[in-house]
OpenMM code with the backbone's topology and positions (N, CA, C; nanometers):
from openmm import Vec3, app, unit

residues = "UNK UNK UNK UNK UNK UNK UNK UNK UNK UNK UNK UNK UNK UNK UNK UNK UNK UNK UNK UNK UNK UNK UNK UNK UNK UNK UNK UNK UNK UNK UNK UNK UNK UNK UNK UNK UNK UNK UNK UNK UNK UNK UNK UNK UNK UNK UNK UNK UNK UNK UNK UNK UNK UNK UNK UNK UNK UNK UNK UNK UNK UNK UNK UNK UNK UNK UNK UNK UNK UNK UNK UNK UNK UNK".split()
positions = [
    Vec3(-18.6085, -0.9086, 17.4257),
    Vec3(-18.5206, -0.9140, 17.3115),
    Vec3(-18.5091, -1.0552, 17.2564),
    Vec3(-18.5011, -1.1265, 17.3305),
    Vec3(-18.4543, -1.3128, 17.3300),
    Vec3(-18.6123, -1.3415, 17.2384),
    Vec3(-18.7396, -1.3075, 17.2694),
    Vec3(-18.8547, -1.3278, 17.2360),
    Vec3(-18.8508, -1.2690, 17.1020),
    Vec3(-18.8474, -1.1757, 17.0512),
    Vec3(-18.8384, -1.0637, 16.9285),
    Vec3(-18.7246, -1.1639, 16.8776),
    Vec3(-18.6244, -1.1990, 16.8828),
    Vec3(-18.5437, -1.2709, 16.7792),
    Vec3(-18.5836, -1.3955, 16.7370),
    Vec3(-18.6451, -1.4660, 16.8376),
    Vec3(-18.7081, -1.5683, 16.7882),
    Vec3(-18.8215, -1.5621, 16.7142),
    Vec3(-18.8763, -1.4732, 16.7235),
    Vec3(-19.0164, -1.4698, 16.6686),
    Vec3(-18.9973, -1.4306, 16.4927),
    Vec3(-18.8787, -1.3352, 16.4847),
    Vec3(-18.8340, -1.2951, 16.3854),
    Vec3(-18.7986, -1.3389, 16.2837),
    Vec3(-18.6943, -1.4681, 16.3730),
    Vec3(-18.6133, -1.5327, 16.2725),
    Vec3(-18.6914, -1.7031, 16.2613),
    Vec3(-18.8113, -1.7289, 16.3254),
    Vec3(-18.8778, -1.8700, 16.3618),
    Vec3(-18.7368, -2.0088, 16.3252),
    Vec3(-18.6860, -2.0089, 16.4421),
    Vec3(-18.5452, -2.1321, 16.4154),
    Vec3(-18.6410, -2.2351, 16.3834),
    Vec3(-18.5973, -2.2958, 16.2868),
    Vec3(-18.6281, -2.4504, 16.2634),
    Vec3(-18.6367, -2.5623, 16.4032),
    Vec3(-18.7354, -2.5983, 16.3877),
    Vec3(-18.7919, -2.6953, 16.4900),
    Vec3(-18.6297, -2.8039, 16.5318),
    Vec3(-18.6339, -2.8172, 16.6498),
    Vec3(-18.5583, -2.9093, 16.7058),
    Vec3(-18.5628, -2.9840, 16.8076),
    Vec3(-18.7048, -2.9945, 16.7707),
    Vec3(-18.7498, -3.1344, 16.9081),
    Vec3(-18.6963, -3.2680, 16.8974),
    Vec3(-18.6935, -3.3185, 17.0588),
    Vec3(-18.6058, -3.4176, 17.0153),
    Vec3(-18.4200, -3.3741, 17.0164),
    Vec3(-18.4025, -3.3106, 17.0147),
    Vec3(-18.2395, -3.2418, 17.0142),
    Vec3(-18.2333, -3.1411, 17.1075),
    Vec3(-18.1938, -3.1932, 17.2484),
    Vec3(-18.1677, -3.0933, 17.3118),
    Vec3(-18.0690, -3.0464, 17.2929),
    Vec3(-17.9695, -3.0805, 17.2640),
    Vec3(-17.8369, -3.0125, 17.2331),
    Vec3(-17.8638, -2.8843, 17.1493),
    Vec3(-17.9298, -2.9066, 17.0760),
    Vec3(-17.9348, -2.8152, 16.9891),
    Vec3(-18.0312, -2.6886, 17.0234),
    Vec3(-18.1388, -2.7551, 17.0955),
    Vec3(-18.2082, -2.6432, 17.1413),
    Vec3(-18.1647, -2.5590, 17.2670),
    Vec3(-18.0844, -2.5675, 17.3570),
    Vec3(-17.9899, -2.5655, 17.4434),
    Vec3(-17.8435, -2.4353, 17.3563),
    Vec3(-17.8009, -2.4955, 17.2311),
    Vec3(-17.7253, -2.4307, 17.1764),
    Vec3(-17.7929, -2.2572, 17.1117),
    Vec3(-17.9355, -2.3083, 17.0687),
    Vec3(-17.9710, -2.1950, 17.0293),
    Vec3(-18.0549, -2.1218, 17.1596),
    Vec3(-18.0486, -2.1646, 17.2394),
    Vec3(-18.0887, -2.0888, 17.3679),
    Vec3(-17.9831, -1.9704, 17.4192),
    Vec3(-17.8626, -2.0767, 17.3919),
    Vec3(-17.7742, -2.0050, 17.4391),
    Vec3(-17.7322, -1.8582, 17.2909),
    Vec3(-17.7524, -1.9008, 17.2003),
    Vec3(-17.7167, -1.8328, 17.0833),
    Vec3(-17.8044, -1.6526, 17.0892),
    Vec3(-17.9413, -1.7240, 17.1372),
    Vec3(-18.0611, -1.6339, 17.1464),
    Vec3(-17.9990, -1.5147, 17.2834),
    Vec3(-17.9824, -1.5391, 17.3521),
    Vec3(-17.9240, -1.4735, 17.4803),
    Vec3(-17.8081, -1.4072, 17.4773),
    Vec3(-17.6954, -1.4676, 17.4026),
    Vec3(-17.5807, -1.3901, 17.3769),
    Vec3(-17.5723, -1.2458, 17.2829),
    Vec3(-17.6710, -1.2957, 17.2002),
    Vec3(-17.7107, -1.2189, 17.0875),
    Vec3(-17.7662, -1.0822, 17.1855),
    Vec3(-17.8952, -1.1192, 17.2345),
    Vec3(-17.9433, -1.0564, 17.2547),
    Vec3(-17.9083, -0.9175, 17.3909),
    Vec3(-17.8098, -0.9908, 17.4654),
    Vec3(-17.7121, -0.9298, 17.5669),
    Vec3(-17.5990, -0.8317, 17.5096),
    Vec3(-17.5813, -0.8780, 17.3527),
    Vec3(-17.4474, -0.8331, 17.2777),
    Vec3(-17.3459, -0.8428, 17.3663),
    Vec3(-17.3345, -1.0183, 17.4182),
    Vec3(-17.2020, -1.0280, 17.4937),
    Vec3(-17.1877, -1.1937, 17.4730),
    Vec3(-17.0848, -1.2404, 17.4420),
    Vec3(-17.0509, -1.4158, 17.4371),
    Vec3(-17.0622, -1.4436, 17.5737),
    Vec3(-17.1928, -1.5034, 17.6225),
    Vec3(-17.1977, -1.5799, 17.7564),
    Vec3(-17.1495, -1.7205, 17.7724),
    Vec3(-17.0378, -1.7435, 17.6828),
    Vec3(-16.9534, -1.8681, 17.7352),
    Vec3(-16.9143, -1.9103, 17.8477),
    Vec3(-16.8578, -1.7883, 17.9213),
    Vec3(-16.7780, -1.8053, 18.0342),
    Vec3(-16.9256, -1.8597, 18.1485),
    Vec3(-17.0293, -1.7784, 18.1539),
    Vec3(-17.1627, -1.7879, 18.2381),
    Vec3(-17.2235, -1.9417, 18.2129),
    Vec3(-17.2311, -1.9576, 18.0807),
    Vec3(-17.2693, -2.0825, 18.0381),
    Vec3(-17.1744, -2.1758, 18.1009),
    Vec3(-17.0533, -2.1974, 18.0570),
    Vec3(-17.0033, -2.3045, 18.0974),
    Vec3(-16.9809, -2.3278, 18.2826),
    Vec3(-16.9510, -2.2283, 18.3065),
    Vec3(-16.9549, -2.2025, 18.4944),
    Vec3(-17.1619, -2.3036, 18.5440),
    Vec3(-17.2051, -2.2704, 18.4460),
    Vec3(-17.3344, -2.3260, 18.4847),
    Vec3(-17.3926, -2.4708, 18.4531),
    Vec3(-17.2746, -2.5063, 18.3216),
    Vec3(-17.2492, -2.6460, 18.3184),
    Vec3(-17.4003, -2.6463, 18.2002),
    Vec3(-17.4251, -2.5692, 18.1481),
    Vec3(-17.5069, -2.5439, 18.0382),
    Vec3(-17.5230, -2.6257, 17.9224),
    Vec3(-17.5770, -2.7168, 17.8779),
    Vec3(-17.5571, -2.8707, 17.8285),
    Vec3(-17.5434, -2.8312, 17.7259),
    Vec3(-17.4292, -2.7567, 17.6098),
    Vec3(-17.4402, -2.7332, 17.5253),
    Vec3(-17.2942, -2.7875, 17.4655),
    Vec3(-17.3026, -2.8664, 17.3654),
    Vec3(-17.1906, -2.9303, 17.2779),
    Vec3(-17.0739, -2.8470, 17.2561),
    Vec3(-16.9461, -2.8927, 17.2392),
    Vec3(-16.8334, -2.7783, 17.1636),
    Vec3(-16.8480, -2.7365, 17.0472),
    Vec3(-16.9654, -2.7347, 16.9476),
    Vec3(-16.9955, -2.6976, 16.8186),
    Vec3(-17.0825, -2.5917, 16.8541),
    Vec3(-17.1649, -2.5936, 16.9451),
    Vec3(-17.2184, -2.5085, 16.9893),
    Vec3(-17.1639, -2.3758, 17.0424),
    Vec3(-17.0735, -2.3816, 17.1188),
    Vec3(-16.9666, -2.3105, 17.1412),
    Vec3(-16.8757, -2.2476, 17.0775),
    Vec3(-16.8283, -2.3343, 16.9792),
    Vec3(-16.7774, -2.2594, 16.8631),
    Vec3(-16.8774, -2.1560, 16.7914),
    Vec3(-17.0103, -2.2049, 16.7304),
    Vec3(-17.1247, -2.1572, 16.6692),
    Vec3(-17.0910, -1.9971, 16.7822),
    Vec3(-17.0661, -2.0424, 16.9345),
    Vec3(-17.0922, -1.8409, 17.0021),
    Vec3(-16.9621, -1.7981, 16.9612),
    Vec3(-16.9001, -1.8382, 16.9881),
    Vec3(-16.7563, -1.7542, 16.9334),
    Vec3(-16.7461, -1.7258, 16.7782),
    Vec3(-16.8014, -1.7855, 16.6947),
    Vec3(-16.8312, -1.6908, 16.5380),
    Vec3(-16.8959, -1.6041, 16.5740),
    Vec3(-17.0018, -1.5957, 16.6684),
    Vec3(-17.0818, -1.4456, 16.6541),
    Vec3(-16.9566, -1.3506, 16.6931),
    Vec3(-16.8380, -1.3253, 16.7233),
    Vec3(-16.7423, -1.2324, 16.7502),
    Vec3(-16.8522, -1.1463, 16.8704),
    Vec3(-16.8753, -1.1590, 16.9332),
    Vec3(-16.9193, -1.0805, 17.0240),
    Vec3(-16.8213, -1.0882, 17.1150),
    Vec3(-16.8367, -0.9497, 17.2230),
    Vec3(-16.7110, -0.9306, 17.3431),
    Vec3(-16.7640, -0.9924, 17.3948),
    Vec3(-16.7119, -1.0141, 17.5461),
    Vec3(-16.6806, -1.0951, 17.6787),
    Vec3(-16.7606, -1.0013, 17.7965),
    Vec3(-16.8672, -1.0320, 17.8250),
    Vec3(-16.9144, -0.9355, 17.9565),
    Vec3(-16.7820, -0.8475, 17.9942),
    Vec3(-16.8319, -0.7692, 18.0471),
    Vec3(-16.7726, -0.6381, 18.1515),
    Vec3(-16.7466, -0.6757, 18.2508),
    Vec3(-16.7863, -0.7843, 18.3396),
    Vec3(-16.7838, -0.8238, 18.4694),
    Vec3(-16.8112, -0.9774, 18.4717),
    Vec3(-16.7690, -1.0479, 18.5624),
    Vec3(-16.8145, -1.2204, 18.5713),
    Vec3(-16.9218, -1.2125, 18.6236),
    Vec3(-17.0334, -1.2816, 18.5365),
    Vec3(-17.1489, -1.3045, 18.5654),
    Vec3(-17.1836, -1.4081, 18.6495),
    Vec3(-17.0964, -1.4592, 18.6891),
    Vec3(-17.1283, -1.5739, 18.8058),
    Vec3(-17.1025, -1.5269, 18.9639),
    Vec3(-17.0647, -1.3862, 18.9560),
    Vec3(-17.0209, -1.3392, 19.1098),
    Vec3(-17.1801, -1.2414, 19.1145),
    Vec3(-17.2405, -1.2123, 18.9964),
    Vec3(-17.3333, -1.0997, 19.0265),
    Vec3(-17.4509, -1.1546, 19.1812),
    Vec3(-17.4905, -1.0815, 19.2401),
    Vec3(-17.6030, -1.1468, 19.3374),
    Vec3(-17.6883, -1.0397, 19.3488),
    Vec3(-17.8145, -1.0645, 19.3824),
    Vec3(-17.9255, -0.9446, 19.4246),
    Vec3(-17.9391, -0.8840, 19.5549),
    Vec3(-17.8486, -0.9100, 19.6171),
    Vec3(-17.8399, -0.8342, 19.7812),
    Vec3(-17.8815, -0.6956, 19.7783),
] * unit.nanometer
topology = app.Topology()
chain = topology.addChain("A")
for resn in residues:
    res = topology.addResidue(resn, chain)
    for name in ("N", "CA", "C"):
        topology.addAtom(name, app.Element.getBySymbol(name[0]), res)
């Protein structure tokens, strides 16, 4: 899904800006989950600016179902 949106929408180059590429990483994933992974992101210390953050919370997307930082593969 993350692949298909990018390919779709080709984001403007942002080399050189990790912040930004970092922000739309995170943008690409939330989207594509149809869930605001703020809470996952920031628990992971996810190098992404508070504009960035704001930028996920305009997408109005819900909040996972469950904390994604307790999930494990046992």
């Amino acid at each position: 899904r993350v692949h298909r949106l990018v390919r779709e929408e080709a984001p403007p180059s942002s080399s050189g800006d990790s912040a930004r590429r970092f922000t739309l990483m995170a943008l690409y994933f939330s989207r594509a989950a149809g869930r605001d992974l703020t809470g996952f992101l920031r628990a992971w210390a996810f190098p992404i600016p508070d504009s960035g953050y704001a930028e996920l919370a305009a997408l109005g997307l819900p909040a996972p179902d469950a904390d994604l930082t307790r999930l494990s593969e046992r």
